[in-house]
C-alpha positions in Angstrom: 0.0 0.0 0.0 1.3 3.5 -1.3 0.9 6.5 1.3 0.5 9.9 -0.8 3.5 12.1 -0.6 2.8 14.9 2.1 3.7 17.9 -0.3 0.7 17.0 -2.9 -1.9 17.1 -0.6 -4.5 19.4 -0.4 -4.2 22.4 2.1 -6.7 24.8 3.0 -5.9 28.0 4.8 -9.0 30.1 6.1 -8.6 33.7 7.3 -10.5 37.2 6.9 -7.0 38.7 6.9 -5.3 38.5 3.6 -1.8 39.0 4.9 -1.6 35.9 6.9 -3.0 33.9 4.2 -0.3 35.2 2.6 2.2 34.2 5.4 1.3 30.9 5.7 1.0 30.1 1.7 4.7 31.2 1.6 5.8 29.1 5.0 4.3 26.1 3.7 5.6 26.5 -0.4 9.0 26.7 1.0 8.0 23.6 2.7 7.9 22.1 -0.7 3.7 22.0 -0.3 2.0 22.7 -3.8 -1.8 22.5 -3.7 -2.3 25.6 -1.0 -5.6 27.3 -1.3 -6.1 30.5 0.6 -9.7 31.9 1.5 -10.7 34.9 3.5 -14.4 34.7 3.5 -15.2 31.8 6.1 -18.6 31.3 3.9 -17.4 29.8 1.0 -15.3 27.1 3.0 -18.6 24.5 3.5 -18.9 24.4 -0.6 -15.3 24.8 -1.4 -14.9 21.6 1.0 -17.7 20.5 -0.2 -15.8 20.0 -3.7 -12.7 20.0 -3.0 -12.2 17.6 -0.3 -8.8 19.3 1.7 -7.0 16.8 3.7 -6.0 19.5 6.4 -7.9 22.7 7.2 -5.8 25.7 9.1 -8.3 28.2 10.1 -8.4 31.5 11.8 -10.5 31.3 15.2 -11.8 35.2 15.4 -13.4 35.7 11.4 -16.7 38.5 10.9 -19.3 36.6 9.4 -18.5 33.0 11.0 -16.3 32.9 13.3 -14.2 29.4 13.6 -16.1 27.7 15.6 -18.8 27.7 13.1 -17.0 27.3 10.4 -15.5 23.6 12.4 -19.1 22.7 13.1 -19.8 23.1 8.7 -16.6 21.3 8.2 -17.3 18.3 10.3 -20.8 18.4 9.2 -19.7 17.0 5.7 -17.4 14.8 7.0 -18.2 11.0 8.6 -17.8 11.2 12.6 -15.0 8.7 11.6 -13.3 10.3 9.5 -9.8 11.9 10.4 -9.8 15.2 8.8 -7.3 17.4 11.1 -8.1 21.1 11.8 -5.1 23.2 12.6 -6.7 26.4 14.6 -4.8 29.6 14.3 -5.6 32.1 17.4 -4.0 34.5 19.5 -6.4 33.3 22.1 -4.7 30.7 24.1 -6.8 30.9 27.0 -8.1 27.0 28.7 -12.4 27.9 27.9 -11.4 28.8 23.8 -9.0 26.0 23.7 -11.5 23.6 25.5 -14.5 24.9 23.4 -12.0 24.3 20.0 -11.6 21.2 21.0 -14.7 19.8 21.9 -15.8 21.7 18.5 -13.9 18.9 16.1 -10.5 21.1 15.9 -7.3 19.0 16.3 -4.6 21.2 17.0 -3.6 24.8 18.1 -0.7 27.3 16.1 -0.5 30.4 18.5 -0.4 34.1 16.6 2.0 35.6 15.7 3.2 32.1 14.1 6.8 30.5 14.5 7.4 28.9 11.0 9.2 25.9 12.4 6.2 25.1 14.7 4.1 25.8 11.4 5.5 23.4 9.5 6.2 20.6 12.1 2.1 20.4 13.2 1.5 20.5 9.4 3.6 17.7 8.6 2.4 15.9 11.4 -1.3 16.1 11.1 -0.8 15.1 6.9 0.8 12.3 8.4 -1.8 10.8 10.3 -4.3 12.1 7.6 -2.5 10.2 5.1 -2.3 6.8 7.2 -5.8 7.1 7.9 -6.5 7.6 3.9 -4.4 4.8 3.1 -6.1 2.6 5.7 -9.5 3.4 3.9 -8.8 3.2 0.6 -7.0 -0.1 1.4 -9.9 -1.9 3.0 -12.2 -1.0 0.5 -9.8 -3.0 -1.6 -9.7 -5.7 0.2 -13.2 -5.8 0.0 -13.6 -6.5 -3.4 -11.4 -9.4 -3.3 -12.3 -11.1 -0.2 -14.0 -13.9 -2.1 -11.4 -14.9 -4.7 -8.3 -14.5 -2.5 -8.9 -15.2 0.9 -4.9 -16.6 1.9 -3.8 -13.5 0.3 -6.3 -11.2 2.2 -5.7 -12.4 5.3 -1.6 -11.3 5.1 -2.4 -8.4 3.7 -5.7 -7.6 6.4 -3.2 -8.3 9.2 0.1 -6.4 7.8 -2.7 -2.8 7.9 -4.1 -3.7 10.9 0.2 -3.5 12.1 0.2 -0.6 10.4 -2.8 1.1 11.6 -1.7 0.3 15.3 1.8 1.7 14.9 0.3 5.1 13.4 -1.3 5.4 16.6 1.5 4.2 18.9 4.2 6.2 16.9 2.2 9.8 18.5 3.7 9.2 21.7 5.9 5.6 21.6 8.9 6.8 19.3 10.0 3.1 19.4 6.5 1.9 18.4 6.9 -1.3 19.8 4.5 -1.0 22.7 1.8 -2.5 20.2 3.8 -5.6 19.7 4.8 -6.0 23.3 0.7 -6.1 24.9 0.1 -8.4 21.5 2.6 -10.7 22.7 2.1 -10.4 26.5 -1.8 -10.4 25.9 -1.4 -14.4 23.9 0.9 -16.2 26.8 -1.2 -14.6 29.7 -4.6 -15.9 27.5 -2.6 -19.2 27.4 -1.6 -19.3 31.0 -5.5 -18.7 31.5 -6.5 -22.3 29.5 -8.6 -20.0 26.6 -8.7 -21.6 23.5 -6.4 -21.9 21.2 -8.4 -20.0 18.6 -8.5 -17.1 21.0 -5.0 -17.1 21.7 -3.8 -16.6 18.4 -6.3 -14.0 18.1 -5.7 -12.0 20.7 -1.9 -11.4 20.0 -3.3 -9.9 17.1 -6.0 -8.0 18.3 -4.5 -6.5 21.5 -1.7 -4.0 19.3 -4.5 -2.3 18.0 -6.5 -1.4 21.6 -5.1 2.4 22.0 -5.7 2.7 17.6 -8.1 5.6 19.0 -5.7 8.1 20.0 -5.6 8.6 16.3 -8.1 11.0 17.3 -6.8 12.8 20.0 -4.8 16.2 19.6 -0.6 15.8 20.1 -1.4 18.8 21.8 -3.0 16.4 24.5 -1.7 13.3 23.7 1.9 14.4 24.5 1.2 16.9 27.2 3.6 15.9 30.0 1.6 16.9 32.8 -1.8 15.6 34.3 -5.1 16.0 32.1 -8.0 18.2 33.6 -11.3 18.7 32.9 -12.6 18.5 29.2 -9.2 17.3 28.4 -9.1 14.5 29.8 -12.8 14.2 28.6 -11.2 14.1 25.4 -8.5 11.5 26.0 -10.8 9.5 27.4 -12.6 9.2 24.0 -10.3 7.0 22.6 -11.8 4.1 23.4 -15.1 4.9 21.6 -13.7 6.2 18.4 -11.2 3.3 18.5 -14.1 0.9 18.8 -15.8 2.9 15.9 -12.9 2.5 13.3 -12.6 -1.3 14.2 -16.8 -1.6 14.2 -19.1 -2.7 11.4 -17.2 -6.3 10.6 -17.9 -9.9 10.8 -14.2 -10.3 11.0 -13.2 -12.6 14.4 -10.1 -10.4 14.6 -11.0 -7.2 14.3 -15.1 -7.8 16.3 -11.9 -8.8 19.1 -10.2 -5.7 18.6 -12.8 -3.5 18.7 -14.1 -5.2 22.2 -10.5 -4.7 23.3 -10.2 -0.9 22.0 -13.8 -0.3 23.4 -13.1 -1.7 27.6 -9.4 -2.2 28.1 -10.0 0.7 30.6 -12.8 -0.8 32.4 -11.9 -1.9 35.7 -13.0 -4.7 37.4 -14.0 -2.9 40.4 -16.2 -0.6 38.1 -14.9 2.8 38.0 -13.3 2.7 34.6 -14.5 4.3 31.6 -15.9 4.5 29.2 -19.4 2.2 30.3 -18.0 1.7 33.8 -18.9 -2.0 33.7 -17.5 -4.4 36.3 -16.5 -7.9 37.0 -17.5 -10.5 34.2 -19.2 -7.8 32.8 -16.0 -7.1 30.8 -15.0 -8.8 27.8 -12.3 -11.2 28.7 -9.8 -10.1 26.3 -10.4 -6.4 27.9 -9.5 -7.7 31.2 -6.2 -9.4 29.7 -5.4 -6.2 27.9 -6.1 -4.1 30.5 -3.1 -5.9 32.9 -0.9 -6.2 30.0 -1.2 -2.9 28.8 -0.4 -1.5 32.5 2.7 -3.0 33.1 4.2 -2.6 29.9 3.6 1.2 30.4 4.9 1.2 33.8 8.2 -0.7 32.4 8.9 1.3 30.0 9.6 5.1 29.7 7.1 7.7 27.8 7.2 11.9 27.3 5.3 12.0 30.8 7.1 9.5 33.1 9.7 7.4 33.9 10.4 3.6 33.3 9.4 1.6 36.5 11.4 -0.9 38.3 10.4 -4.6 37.6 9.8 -5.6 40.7 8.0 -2.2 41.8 5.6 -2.5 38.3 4.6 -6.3 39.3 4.1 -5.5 43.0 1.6 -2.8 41.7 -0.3 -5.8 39.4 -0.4 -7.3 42.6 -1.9 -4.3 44.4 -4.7 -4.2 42.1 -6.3 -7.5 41.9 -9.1 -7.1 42.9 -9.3 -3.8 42.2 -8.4 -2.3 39.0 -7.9 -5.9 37.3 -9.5 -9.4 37.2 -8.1 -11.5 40.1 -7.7 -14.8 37.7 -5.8 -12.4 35.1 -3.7 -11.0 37.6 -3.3 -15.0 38.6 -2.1 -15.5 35.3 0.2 -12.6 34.3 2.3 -13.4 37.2 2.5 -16.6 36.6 3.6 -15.9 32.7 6.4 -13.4 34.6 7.9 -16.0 36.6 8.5 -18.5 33.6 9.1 -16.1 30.7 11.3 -12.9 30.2 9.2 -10.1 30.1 9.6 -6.3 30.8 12.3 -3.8 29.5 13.7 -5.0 26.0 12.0 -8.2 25.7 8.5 -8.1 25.6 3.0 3.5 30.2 1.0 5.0 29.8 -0.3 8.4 31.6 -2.4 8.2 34.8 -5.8 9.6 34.7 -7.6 10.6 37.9 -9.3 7.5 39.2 -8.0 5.9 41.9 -5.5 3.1 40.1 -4.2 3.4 36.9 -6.1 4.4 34.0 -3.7 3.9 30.9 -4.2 6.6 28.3 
């Protein structure tokens, strides 16, 4: 599968004043960008998007006529709820209520007036990125839809090498190493073997479980990476995750991916109930939610992220420990340590950011 080359994809900058169109037109050509379109009446940008389909929309926040918080609403309005199209908000306002009402608005990221070109072109870049792994992604599965009945060997290498790819463009936004993914996956199968589980649903599950934080797709860098705690409607927002992961992994008779999407949906359900986002409890969890939600844990507390450090082995499976019963299934906590005393797991072989529950709530 061939991802489109950042520089040809469509940009479209939005703002009453002409000289910052202007600004940004030349930041971005320099940047090697060639299809820039520039618009200072916020009116025309529903039927210009309308036709044009941009793959990244950078828009003034404080415009006469519609301000930008309208003119997100008619963007998103055309769009699926699925669909990633990123919004780059330009404002001088960078006060928590306008950044909180952007956000919950549909915008995905924030460039603060008057604009550093570096930081310009580094969100850009970013957010075609992810725009054009979620394009690909698409456009690949409808593929794959056409030929699922004459080549089904074929399909299922190819279903499973996207589905890599589509958890690695999530894990890559704040896992640099992007090998988190493959750790839970292969944690997540030996602690559903050390459980009995069918062999079926072993094999499955190493599969499945890489693809239970594909969500934060969704979620603004600005967020995502922040390195303190989340408040309020931000962590609202993070919390998300879990639905629109579920959402891209929903509508399927697919064993693998009906898994994943259980497992994207509840891997931050709790067993005591105060996890999100359905705050079910007990055996009212899938179980490959419950074995996700261990695995994931304590390969976040092992290994380092933007927001914390790397934990101790033995202080990471004393914590397990300390939350059976509590955060996590007392038979997959039974398990799991049973799969660390017999195999080598943990830094190099094989966190997360702590929400405000009580326990740990792995972003």
């Amino acid at each position: 599968m061939q991802e489109p080359r950042l520089v040809d994809m469509t940009i479209l900058i939005v703002d009453d004043q002409p000289a910052n169109v202007i600004l940004l037109r030349s930041i971005l050509e320099r940047a090697g960008y060639t299809d820039l379109h520039g618009e200072t009446d916020p009116r025309v940008v529903p039927e210009w998007c309308r036709e044009n389909r941009p793959d990244l929309v950078i828009l003034d926040l404080h415009m006469p006529q519609r301000d930008g918080f309208q003119v997100t609403a008619d963007v998103r309005a055309l769009h699926a709820a699925d669909e990633y199209l990123p919004i780059l908000i330009l404002t001088a306002d960078i006060t928590p209520e306008v950044r909180r009402r952007a956000l919950n608005g549909g915008a995905t990221d924030f460039v603060t007036k008057p604009f550093d070109h570096i930081e310009v072109r580094l969100r850009v870049r970013n957010l075609l990125r992810t725009r054009a792994l979620y394009r690909s992604f698409r456009d690949y599965s409808l593929h794959l839809e056409g030929l699922v009945r004459e080549r089904t060997e074929q399909l299922e290498a190819a279903h499973i090498g996207i589905l890599e790819r589509l958890a690695l463009a999530a894990e890559f936004r704040d896992d640099a190493t992007g090998r988190h993914t493959q750790r839970v996956g292969r944690l997540s199968m030996l602690v559903a073997g050390a459980l009995g589980l069918p062999e079926t649903f072993v094999g499955l599950i190493e599969r499945a479980a890489p693809l239970h934080d594909v969500g934060k797709i969704g979620i603004p860098d600005s967020i995502l990476l922040k390195p303190g705690r989340l408040e309020g409607d931000e962590w609202n927002l993070m919390k998300s995750h879990t639905t629109i992961g579920a959402r891209l992994l929903a509508g399927t008779d697919d064993p693998l991916l009906h898994l994943a999407e259980e497992i994207a949906l509840s891997h931050h359900e709790r067993w005591d109930g105060d996890g999100y986002p359905r705050g079910n409890a007990g055996d009212d969890i899938a179980m490959e939610a419950r074995i996700v939600a261990v695995t994931d844990v304590f390969d976040a507390l092992t290994h380092q992220r933007p927001y914390k450090p790397a934990w101790a082995m033995d202080q990471a499976l004393t914590e397990i420990q300390n939350q059976r019963g509590r955060q996590f299934d007392p038979d997959v906590v039974d398990a799991f340590l049973t799969v660390a005393s017999t195999e080598r797991i943990g830094t190099g072989h094989l966190g997360s950011r702590f929400g405000p529950s009580v326990g740990f709530g792995i972003e």
